[in-house]
C-alpha positions, -999 to +999 in steps of 0.1 A: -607+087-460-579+067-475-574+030-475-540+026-490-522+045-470-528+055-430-505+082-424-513+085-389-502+052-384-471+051-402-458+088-384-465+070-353-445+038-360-418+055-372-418+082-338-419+046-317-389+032-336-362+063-325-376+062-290-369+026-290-329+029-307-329+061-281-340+037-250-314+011-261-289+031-263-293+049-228-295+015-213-267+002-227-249+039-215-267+030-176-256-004-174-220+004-183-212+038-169-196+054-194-211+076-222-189+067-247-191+029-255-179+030-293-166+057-315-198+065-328-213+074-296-183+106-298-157+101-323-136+133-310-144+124-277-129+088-274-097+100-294-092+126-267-101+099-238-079+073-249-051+097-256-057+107-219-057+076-207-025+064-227-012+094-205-025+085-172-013+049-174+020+060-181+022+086-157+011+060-129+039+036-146+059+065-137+054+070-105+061+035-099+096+039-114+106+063-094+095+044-060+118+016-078+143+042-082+142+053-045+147+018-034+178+015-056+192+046-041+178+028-009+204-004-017+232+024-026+232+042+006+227+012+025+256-006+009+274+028+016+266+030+050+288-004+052+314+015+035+314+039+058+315+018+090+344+000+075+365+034+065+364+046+103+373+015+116+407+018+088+407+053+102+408+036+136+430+015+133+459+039+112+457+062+143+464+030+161+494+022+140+507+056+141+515+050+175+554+037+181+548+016+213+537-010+180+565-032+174+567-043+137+542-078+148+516-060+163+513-037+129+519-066+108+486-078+127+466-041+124+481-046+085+463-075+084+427-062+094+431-031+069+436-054+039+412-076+045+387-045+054+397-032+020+387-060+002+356-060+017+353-027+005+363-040-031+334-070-025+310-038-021+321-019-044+323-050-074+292-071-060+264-047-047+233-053-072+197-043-076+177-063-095+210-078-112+224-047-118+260-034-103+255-001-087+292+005-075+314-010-107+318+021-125+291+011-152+269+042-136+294+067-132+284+085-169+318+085-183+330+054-206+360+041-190+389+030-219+423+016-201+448+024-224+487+010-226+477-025-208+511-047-213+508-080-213+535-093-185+526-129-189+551-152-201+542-186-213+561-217-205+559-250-226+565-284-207+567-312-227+567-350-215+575-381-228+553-412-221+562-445-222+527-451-227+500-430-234+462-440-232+441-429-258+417-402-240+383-390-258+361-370-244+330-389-238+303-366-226+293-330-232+308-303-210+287-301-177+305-268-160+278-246-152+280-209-161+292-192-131+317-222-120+348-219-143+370-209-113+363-237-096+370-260-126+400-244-130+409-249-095+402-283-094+421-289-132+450-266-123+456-272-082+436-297-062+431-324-085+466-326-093+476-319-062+456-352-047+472-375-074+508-365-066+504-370-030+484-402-033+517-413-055+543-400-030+523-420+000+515-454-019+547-453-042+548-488-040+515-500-054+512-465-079+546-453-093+541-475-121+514-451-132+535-417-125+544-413-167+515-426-179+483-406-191+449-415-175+421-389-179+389-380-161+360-359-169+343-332-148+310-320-136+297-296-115+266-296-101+246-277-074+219-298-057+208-298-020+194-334-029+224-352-030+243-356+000+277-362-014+306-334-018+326-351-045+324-387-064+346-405-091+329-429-110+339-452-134+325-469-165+340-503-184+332-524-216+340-559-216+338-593-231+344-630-226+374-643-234+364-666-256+394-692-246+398-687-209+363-678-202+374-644-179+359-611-181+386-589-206+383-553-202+382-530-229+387-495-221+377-473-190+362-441-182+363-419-157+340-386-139+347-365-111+314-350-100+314-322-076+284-308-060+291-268-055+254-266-035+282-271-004+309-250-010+312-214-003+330-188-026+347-155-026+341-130-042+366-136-071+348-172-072+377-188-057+366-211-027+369-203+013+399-216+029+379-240+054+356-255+023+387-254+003+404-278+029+372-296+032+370-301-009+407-312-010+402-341+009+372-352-003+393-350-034+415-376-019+395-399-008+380-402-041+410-401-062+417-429-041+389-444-054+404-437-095+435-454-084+423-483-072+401-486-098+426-481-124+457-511-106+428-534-090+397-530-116+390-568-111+384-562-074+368-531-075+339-532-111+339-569-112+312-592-106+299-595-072+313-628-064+350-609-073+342-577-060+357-564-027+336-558-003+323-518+004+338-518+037+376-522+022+371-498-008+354-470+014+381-479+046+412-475+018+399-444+003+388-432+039+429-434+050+434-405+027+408-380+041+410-394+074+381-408+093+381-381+123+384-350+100+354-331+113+338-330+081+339-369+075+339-377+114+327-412+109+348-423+141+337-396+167+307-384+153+294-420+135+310-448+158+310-420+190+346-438+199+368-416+215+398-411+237+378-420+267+358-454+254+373-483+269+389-517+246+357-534+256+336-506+248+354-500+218+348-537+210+313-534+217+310-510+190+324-521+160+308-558+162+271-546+169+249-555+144+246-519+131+284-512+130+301-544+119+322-545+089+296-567+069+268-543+082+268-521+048+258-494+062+271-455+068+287-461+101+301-495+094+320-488+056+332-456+061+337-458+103+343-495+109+359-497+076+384-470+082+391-485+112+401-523+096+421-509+071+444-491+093+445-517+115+455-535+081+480-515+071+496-514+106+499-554+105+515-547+066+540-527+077+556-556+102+563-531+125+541-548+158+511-535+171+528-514+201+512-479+207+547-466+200+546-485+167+514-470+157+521-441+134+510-432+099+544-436+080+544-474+091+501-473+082+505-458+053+540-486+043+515-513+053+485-498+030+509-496+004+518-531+005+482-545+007+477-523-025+512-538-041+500-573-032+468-568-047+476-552-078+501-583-080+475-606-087+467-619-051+433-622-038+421-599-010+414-635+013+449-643+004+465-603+015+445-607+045+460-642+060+496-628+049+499-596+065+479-610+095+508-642+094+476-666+097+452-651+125+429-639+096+423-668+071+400-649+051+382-618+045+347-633+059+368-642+090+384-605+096+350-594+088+335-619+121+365-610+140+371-575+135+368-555+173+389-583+187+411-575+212+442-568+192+420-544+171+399-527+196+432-520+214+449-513+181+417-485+178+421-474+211+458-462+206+451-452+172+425-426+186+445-413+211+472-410+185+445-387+167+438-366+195+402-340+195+417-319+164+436-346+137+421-359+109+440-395+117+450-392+077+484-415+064+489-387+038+511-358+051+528-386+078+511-373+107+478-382+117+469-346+136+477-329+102+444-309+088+462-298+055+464-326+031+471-317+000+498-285-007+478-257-022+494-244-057+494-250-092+510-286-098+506-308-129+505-351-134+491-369-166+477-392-143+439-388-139+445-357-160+413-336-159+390-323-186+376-299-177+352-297-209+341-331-207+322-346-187+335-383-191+366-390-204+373-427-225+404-444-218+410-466-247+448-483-238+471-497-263+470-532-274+491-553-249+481-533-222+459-558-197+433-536-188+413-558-158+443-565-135+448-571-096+431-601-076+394-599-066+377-605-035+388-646-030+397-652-066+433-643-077+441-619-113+465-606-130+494-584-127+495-550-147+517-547-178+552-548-177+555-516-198+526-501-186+548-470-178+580-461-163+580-480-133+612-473-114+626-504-097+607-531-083+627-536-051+646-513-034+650-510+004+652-483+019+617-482+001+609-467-035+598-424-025+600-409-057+616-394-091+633-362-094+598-343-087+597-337-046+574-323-027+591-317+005+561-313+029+544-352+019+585-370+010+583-403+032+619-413+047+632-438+016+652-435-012+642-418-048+661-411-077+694-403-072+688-391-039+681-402+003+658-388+027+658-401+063+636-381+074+660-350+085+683-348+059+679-348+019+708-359+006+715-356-035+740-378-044+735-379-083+737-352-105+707-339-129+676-317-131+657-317-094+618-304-089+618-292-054+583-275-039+565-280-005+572-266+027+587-278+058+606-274+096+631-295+110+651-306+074+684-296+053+695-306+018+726-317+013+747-319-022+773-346-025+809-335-035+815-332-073+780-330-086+766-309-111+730-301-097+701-283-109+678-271-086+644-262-095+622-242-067+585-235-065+571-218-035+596-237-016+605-229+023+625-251+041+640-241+076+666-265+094+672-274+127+708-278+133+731-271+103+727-249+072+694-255+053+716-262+020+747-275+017+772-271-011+802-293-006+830-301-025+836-291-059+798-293-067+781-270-091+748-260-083+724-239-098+688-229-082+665-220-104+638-199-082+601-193-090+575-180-069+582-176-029+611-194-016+628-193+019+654-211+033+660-203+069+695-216+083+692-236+122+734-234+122+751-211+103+747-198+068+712-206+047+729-215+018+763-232+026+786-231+000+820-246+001+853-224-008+855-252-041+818-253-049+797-229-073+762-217-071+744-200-093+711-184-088+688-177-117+646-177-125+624-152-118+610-155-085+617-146-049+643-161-028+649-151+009+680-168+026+677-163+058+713-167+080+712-182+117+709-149+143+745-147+167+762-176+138+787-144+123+778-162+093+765-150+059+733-155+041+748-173+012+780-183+018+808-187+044+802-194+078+821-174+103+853-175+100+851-193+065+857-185+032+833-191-004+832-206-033+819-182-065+781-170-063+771-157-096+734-138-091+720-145-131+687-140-133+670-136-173+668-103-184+636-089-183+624-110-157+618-106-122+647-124-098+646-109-061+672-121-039+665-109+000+699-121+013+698-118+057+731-123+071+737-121+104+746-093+126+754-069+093+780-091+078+782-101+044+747-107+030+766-127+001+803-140+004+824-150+033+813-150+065+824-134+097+867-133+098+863-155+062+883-142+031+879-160-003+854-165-024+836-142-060+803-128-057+789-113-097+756-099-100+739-098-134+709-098-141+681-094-106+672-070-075+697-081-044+692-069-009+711-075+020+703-070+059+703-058+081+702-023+061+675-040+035+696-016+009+692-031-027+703-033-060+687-042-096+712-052-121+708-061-159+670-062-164+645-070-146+608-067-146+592-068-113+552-085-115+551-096-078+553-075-046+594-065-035+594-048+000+621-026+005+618-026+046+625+012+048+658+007+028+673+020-004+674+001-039+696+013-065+691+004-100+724+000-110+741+021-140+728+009-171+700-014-153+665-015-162+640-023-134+603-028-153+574-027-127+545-047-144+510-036-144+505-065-116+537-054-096+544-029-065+579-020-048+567-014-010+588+001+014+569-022+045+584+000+072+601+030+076+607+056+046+623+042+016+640+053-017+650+045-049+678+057-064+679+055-102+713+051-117+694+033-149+660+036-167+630+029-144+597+021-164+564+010-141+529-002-149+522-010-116+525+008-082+562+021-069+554+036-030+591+047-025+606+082-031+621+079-065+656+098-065+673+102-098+712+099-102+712+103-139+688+082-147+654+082-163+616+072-148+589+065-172+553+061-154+532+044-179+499+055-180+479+026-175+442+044-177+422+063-190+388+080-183+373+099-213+340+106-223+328+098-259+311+111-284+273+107-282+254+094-311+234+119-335+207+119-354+202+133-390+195+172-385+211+175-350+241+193-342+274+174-345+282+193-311+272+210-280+305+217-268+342+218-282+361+206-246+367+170-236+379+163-205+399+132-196+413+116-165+446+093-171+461+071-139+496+059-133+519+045-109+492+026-087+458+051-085+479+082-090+461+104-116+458+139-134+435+156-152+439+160-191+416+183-215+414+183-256+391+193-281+369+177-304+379+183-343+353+167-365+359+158-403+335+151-430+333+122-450+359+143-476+381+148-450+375+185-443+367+196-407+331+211-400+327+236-374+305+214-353+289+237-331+274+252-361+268+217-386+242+191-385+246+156-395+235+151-428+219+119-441+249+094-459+281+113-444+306+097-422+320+123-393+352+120-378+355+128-340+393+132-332+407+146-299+445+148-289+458+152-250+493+163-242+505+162-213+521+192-195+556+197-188+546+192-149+533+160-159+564+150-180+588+164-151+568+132-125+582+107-155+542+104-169+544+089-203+514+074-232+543+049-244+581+055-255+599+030-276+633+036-261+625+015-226+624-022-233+625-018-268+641-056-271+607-072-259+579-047-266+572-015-288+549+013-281+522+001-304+518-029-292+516-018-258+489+004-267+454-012-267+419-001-264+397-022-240+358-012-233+350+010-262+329-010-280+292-009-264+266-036-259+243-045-289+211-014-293+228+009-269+227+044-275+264+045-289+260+017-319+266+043-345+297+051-332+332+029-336+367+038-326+383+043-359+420+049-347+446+056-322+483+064-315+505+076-297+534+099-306+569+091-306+579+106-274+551+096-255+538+131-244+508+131-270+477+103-271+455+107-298+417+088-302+392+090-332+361+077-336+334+077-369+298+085-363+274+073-386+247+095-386+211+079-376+179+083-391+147+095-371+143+121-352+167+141-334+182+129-300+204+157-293+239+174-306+267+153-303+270+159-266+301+140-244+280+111-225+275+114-192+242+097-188+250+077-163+214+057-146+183+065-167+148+069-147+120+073-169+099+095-146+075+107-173+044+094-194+065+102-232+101+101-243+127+124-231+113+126-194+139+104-177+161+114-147+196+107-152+212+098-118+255+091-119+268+068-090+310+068-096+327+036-087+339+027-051+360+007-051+396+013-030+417+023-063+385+049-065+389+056-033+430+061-036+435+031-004+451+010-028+482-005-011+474+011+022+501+009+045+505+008+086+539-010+089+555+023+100+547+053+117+550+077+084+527+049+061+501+048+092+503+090+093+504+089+058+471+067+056+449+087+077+450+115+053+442+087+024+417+073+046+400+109+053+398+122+016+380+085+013+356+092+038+351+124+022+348+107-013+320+084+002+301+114+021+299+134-011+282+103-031+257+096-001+250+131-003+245+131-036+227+099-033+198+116-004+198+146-032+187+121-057+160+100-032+151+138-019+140+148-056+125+119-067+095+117-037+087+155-052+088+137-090+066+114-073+040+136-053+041+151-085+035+122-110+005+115-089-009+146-087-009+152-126-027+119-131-050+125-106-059+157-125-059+143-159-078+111-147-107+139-136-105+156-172-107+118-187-140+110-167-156+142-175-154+130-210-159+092-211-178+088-176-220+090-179-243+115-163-265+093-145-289+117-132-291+130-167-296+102-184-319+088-158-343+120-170-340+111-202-347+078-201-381+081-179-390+109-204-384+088-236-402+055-209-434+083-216-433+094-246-431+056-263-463+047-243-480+073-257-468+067-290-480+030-286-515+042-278-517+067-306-510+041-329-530+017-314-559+045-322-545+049-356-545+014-367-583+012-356-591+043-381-599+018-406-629+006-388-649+034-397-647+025-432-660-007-431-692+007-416-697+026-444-693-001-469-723-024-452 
């Protein structure tokens, strides 16, 4: 027996310490489920489970892609649905217009409905998104869309102004125009803003026109926040000191923000604004540039301390005369006060003196309501005129305002105004404030409310209180309140001199402005003070401006000079003194008189109109533009001007009256600009010259189009470039021998009813649309091609081929959404210059390819006047390289096409041939493909590893797509015409929802699919990773067993020793 050593023991110990690892690791198997819990438990096994489930993951990822991409096929067809409903109510309504028993109103009307159903279709086509993405903008369509010859028709004009005095602007705050809003800012720099200043200065001349040359700026922000309960706010900012001898508050400098909240504005889809938000904005605008007025001539009044400050009923009241306190978007009268035409004096009364409503209430109703209300009645005593309901109207309101404002800015005290224009029944402004809803005034409201009626906005702007449009819509210009767009404040620092803090305060009186603070006009003139050279004819106030009278009916020029004319308006005639030489500028001007011609040229005047944008003067006696058998008028610019004769007069549209000779009318537009003269005598006489039984007179034609009625036949002498719309009416225009007529790639010639056609004496040359026959008589048509759809090469990687296939197809557009169908091949070039037969050639590693490809067009395609570019057209202004530009070629940072960069193009000198490289850098990694053509278009990723993506193409839909560009129903032939267009559209849009159901279609099999492969490989996965419980169960009791037994044969072993212990006693 041994001592040192028991065997026995030890074999058993060591049996009972596997069993134990054994156990723990079962357990640990039991408790989590799987077999495999590290890679020792099966290092091939985990590798080949994780791999799997790398695979199902992304397989279910999968799956989930395509449901994504079902929805987005979901928004397409949905969207396309719309498309479709609109497209059969065009179809509708062209079968409609086809019919005769239409005169040309009612399918001026139908016209109407199609356009704006086609933009709608456009607002589809350019805003439909999923998930931020544009599905219908031509970004999906597979093909990389390069416009090539874009021209650049714009032509820049430089105004320069002189200022007497000019404040020192600095920006004083970061700009705050969000992302998103810069059309808005633009609108409000380039049109309403200004827009609101002129106006305000036309209607308070008096008080303001010292400011007209002077330069004031304001800052801008936009913000969008349901919170705030205010459209629009101008605030203003000071620094000042005491004077250190007189002991006044001096005034330093001023700044000035215009805040507008978009949160309550509604936009279009080219981000310009809604015409009834628009309206509402403009005057809002108004009423607070009212506000930057006042504080600019009465600063004392309005920032200084409260015991100079004017009370917030008179500032809101003043500004609130602009806007109007019954518009219905600032109905503080009906809506506020609940006064209307049927309230009584006394219950009027009632109103305006409760405790809640007075004038020193400070509340809602009682500055904007009640203080509307006091200043008008204010303004009505000003004006002197009595307070009879006949008197009550807002020129004489609007007279009166303007002299409280005058009196103010003087220097007077607002207690002071108030006794004055009151002649002593209102001592004070605490006194008009207790007394305010008196009888005089209640009455005073009652008439001014009927005056109002249930639709006016009771405004003293436009000189009638039912007017809803305010402000003239266009672009205008004034350096007063000047706006910054990229600022949000703006620091007025003035020049020394300059008394910043004048007008009188509240009861204490001020100061006067400075005498030079601008050109100021004269100080007194009766008939009153209306304006400079610079009219606008819809807000001009009877009066008399420089060198000219207005009374109302007739605008009389009885000094010569430059004259600014815009605006529109009924019931009014100019009229040009005898020996003047007059320039007259128009802008979107339209006049139409009542009784006599709607210009007058007497004498031996000279006149020249200068016309841009729309113009119409419509005649209520005779001919529209009168001109006297000793008188000249020359018509120049580059807009449209329609002169419109008197119907049954015999006389002609410019010109003689029946019966009456002419003086010499000289048509001289600019060459190469567009001048369009639509001259409608009456009864087919002379569009231009004598009238009816007249003799006398020179008519020369240089340089513009000229058509006369009632044929609408036309003419286009000298050169002219045409970027607006001309409508031919069904008649003929002729471009003259040796005439040029340029059609810009924003310009159309239109033949609105009837059939039309040009005959082309000259050289025709059109980036834009022409929908008239074009008939030559020895002259030449160039249609610039103003698109073109090619595909590109695709990127390739180091060892791929350079090419799959030699063709490449292109599509080029002209003359409107005409196209044709171009094809070229690829020649590819090595970095040395020698061409590679690519369909054979990988890419190697560190050479440059060259991808060049050339399209000529066919002689068919020559013989329709299609052209890349031609020098010998307008070769004084523009050459054919720089008409030729390449837009959308370069791609967005880490696409697919980084590697490659258009390298060169050109085009030949006869315009037939257009030639485009590109170089391709080849990329490392590995191979994506020969250099195919892309036409990926929409990329699903429907599989678990690269390459397994779906590519779906979705073309672009809008109506140039869709070849209803310009859509016509203003004859019988445009409306037949147009249900052909509008069928190949429909069928256009059926083969893409088609296509579209294809797509959805396929992707629920990817899907059923997807799922069914994961399921699958999920089952393989468990297999390997998942534990056999019953097994292991087994195992576990067995090894539960074995280690008690092993505990009790070592229990037995360890006693073994005993026995020797006995022997040794």
């Amino acid at each position: 027996m041994r001592i040192q050593h028991n065997m026995t023991a030890a074999a058993a110990s060591r049996n009972l310490s596997i069993l134990f690892n054994r156990q723990g690791a079962l357990a640990e198997k039991l408790s989590s489920g799987y077999c495999i819990n590290r890679a020792a438990d099966n290092a091939a096994g985990l590798k080949i489970s994780e791999k799997m489930r790398g695979q199902i993951r992304g397989l279910n990822q999968a799956s989930r892609n395509a449901q994504d991409g079902i929805s987005f096929l979901q928004t397409a067809d949905g969207a396309l649905n719309e498309v479709h409903s609109i497209l059969n109510r065009v179809r509708e309504l062209t079968v409609q217009a086809s019919n005769d028993t239409n005169v040309d109103a009612d399918r001026e009307a139908i016209q109407q409905e199609v356009d704006q159903l086609l933009k709608e279709v456009n607002r589809i086509s350019g805003q439909t998104e999923f998930n931020t993405r544009k599905i219908f903008d031509g970004s999906l369509s597979g093909t990389t869309t390069s416009p090539y010859l874009k021209m650049d028709d714009t032509n820049l004009g430089f105004l320069e102004v002189t200022h007497d005095f000019a404040a020192t602007q600095t920006a004083a705050g970061t700009k705050q125009v969000p992302e998103g809003y810069a059309v808005l800012a633009n609108i409000l720099d380039q049109e309403i803003v200004p827009q609101a200043v002129n106006t305000i200065l036309s209607t308070f001349s008096s008080a303001f026109h010292y400011l007209k040359d002077s330069s004031t700026g304001i800052g801008l922000t936009i913000i969008n926040d349901g919170s705030k309960n205010a459209l629009a706010s101008v605030s203003v900012g000071t620094s000042s000191r005491l004077d250190s001898a007189t002991g006044e508050k001096e005034y330093l400098y001023l700044t000035y923000n215009l805040t507008v909240n978009a949160f309550y504005l509604q936009f279009k889809a080219d981000g310009t604004l809604e015409d009834s938000v628009r309206s509402q904005l403009e005057g809002t605008i108004a009423h607070e540039m009212i506000h930057g007025f006042m504080d600019e001539l009465l600063t004392k009044g309005m920032v200084g301390d409260d015991s100079t400050r004017y009370p917030l009923w008179f500032m809101e009241g003043m500004a609130q005369s602009a806007v109007g306190g019954y518009a219905n978007y600032n109905d503080w009268v009906n809506g506020g006060l609940r006064i209307n035409e049927t309230k009584s004096v006394d219950q009027i009364s009632n109103i305006v003196m409760s405790s809640s409503n007075k004038l020193s209430a400070n509340s809602g109703n009682a500055s904007y309501g009640t203080g509307y209300l006091a200043c008008m009645y204010l303004g009505q005593l000003a004006s002197g005129k009595g307070l009879s309901s006949s008197a009550i109207t807002a020129t004489n309101i609007s007279a009166g305002l303007d002299t409280i404002l005058k009196k103010l800015g003087e220097g007077n005290s607002l207690d002071s105004v108030i006794n004055e224009v009151s002649e002593g029944k209102y001592t004070s402004t605490a006194q008009f404030e207790q007394k305010f809803g008196d009888t005089d005034s209640a009455t005073f409201v009652k008439d001014l409310t009927v005056k109002v009626g249930s639709t006016g906005n009771g405004s003293v702007l436009t000189g009638d209180f039912t007017s809803v449009d305010l402000v003239p819509d266009g672009a205008a210009h004034s350096t007063v309140f000047d706006l910054n767009p990229d600022a949000s404040k703006v620091k007025n620092t003035y020049p020394e001199g300059v008394y910043v803090g004048s007008g009188g305060g509240k009861t204490t009186a001020g100061k006067k402005p400075t005498e030079d603070y601008g050109t100021s006009g004269p100080e007194e003139v009766d008939p009153p003070y209306i304006g400079d050279k610079n009219m606008d004819i819809s807000t001009l106030t009877a009066g008399k401006g420089d060198g000219y009278t207005f009374d109302g009916t007739t605008l009389r020029i009885t000094d010569g000079g430059e004259y600014t004319i815009t605006g529109t308006r009924t019931g009014i005639q100019i009229e040009v003194d005898s020996s003047k030489d007059v320039a007259l500028k128009m802008k979107d001007f339209t006049i139409s008189a009542a009784s006599a011609s709607g210009i007058t040229i007497g004498g031996s005047s000279k006149v020249t109109i200068d016309v841009s944008g729309k113009n119409t003067i419509t005649s209520g006696s005779g001919a529209a533009i009168k001109v006297g058998p000793s008188a000249t008028l020359t018509i120049t610019g580059d807009g449209q001007l329609t002169a419109n004769a008197k119907s049954g007069s015999g006389a002609a549209a410019i010109g003689g009256n029946a019966g009456q000779g002419t003086g010499t009318i000289t048509i001289n537009g600019t060459a190469g600009k567009e001048l369009v003269v639509y001259a409608n005598g009456d009864n087919g006489e002379a569009a231009i010259g004598a009238g009816k039984n007249g003799s006398g007179g020179s008519v020369n034609k240089t340089n513009g189009i000229l058509f006369d009625q009632p044929d609408r036949n036309g003419t286009v002498y000298g050169r002219v470039t045409v970027s607006g719309k001309v409508d031919t009416k069904g008649g003929s225009l002729t471009v003259d021998g040796g005439a040029v007529l340029m059609v810009s790639s924003s310009g159309s010639i239109v033949n609105g009813s009837g059939s039309a056609n040009i005959i082309n004496k000259g050289e025709i040359g059109n980036r834009g649309s022409i929908g008239s026959k074009v008939t030559s008589s020895g002259g030449s048509l160039k249609n610039y091609v103003t698109t073109i759809k090619m595909q590109k090469p695709k990127e390739v990687a180091v060892g791929a081929k350079l090419l799959s296939r030699q063709g490449a197809a292109a599509t080029i557009f002209y003359n409107g959404s005409n196209k044709e169908e171009l094809s070229g091949n690829w020649t590819v070039k090595d970095s040395a210059g020698n061409i590679v037969d690519a369909l054979n050639t990988v890419a190697e590693e560190g050479q440059k390819y060259q991808y060049t490809v050339s399209y000529t067009l066919s002689q068919s395609q020559i013989d329709k006047g299609i052209t890349f570019a031609d020098d010998s057209v307008f070769q004084n202004s523009i050459s054919a390289q720089s008409m030729l530009a390449l837009y959308g070629d370069e791609e967005a940072e880490g696409s697919s096409y980084s590697s490659i960069a258009l390298k060169d193009k050109s085009v030949s000198a006869d315009g037939r041939t257009l030639t485009v490289t590109y170089e391709m850098d080849p990329v490392s990694g590995s191979s994506s493909g020969s250099g195919d053509i892309t036409a990926e278009g929409f990329m699903l990723q429907v599989g678990a590893n690269k390459g397994q993506g779906l590519s779906i193409t979705i073309d672009k839909m809008d109506t140039a797509e869709l070849g209803l560009d310009g859509l016509s129903v203003m004859s019988h032939k445009d409306a037949s015409d147009s249900i052909e267009k509008v069928d190949d559209a429909v069928s256009k849009v059926s083969s893409i929802r088609s296509k579209i159901g294809a797509y959805q279609n396929r992707l629920e099999y990817t899907i059923e699919n997807l799922d069914n492969t994961a399921e699958n490989l999920q089952s393989a996965e468990s297999r390997i990773r998942d534990l056999d419980i019953a097994s292991a169960m087994v195992e576990y009791a067995k090894n539960s067993i074995i280690m008690q037994a092993a505990q009790a044969v070592l229990a037995q072993a360890n006693q073994s020793r005993g026995g020797i212990l006995k022997l040794l006693q």
